[in-house]
N, C-alpha and C positions, 0 to 999 in steps of 0.2 A: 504494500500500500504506500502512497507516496499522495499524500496532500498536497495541496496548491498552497504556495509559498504565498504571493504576496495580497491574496484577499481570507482573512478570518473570516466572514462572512459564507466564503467557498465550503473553507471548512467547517463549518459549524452544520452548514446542510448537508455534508458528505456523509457522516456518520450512519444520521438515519437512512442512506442509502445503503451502506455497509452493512448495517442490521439488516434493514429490509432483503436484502440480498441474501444473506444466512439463511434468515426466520422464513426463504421461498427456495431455498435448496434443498437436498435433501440430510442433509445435515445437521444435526442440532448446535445448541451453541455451547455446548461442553465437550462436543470436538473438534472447535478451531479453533486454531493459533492465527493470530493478528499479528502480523509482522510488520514497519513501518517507519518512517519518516513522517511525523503528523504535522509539521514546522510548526509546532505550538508558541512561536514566538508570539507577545505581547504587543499589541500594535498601538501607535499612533503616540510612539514615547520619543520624547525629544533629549538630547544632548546624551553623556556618558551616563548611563544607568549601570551601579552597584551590581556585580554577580547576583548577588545576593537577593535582591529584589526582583531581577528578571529569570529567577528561578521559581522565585515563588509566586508572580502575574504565570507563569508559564503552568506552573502546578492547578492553577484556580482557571486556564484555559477550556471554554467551551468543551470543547474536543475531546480534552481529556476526561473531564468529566463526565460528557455524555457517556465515555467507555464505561467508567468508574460506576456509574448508574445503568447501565446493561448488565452489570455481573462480571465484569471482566477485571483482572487483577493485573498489573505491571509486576510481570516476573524478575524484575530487580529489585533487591529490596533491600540497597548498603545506601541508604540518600540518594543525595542529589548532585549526579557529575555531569557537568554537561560534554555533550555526544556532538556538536558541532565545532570543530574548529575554524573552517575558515581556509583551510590552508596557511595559515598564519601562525598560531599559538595553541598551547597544551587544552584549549577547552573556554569558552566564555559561553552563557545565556543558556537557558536552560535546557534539560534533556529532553530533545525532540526525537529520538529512535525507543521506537521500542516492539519488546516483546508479550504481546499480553495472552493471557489465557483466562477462562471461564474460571470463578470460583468453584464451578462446579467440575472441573474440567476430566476429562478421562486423563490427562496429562498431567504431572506432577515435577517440579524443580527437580533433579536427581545430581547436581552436582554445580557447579561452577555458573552464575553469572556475574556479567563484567562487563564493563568499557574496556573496551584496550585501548589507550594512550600513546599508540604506536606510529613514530616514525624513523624513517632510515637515520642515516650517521650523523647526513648533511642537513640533517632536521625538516626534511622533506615527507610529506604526509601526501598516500595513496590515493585520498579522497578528501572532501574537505568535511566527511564525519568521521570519526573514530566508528570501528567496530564496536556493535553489543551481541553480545553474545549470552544463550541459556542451553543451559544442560538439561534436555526433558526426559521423562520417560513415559511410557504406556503402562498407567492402571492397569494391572491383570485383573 
């Protein structure tokens, strides 16, 4: 899934498209993984805004919450690191990738999730998000 960057509004109506989507497949919603970029950045903010603050507009973001109110849990669960770098630096504004899964889910955490903070020697980054990454398993 990859939301549209520069209108909230896109995304805000994307969701229940996402839902509506599931809830007309044949699927239920304790067995998908929502996988994503949701650019839940905080719009319409002017000058150098605090990490800290644009983590937390980003947290109370539409988007996110509509997940949050579907049933759906963010399978990171160490805080808050932000997943966009920019190409530029180790992380600024808040975490826009994620992994979710149904509280209900047939799938369970089974080991390792994480940002990785990864770039080459020359401080050179692959993409301008960091990876996130979840170790799932299938409920038997």
């Amino acid at each position: 899934l990859h939301l549209d960057y520069p209108s909230q509004n896109a995304r805000h109506h994307s969701i229940p498209v996402l839902l509506s989507q599931i809830n007309q497949s044949d699927n239920q919603i304790d067995n998908v993984i929502v996988i994503g970029d949701f650019n839940n950045w905080p719009e319409k903010i002017a000058g150098e805004i605090p990490v800290d603050e644009l983590i937390l507009l980003g947290q109370k973001a539409s988007e996110i919450q509509q997940m949050k109110q579907a049933g759906f849990i963010d399978t990171y669960q160490h805080g808050e690191i932000p997943s966009f770098n920019g190409f530029q630096s180790t992380g600024y504004g808040p975490k826009i990738d994620f992994v979710w899964i149904s509280s209900n889910s047939i799938y369970q955490v089974a080991g390792e999730t994480k940002i990785d903070e990864f770039h080459d020697n020359n401080g050179s980054f692959p993409s301008d998000h960091f990876p996130v990454y979840a170790d799932l398993a299938h409920i038997s």
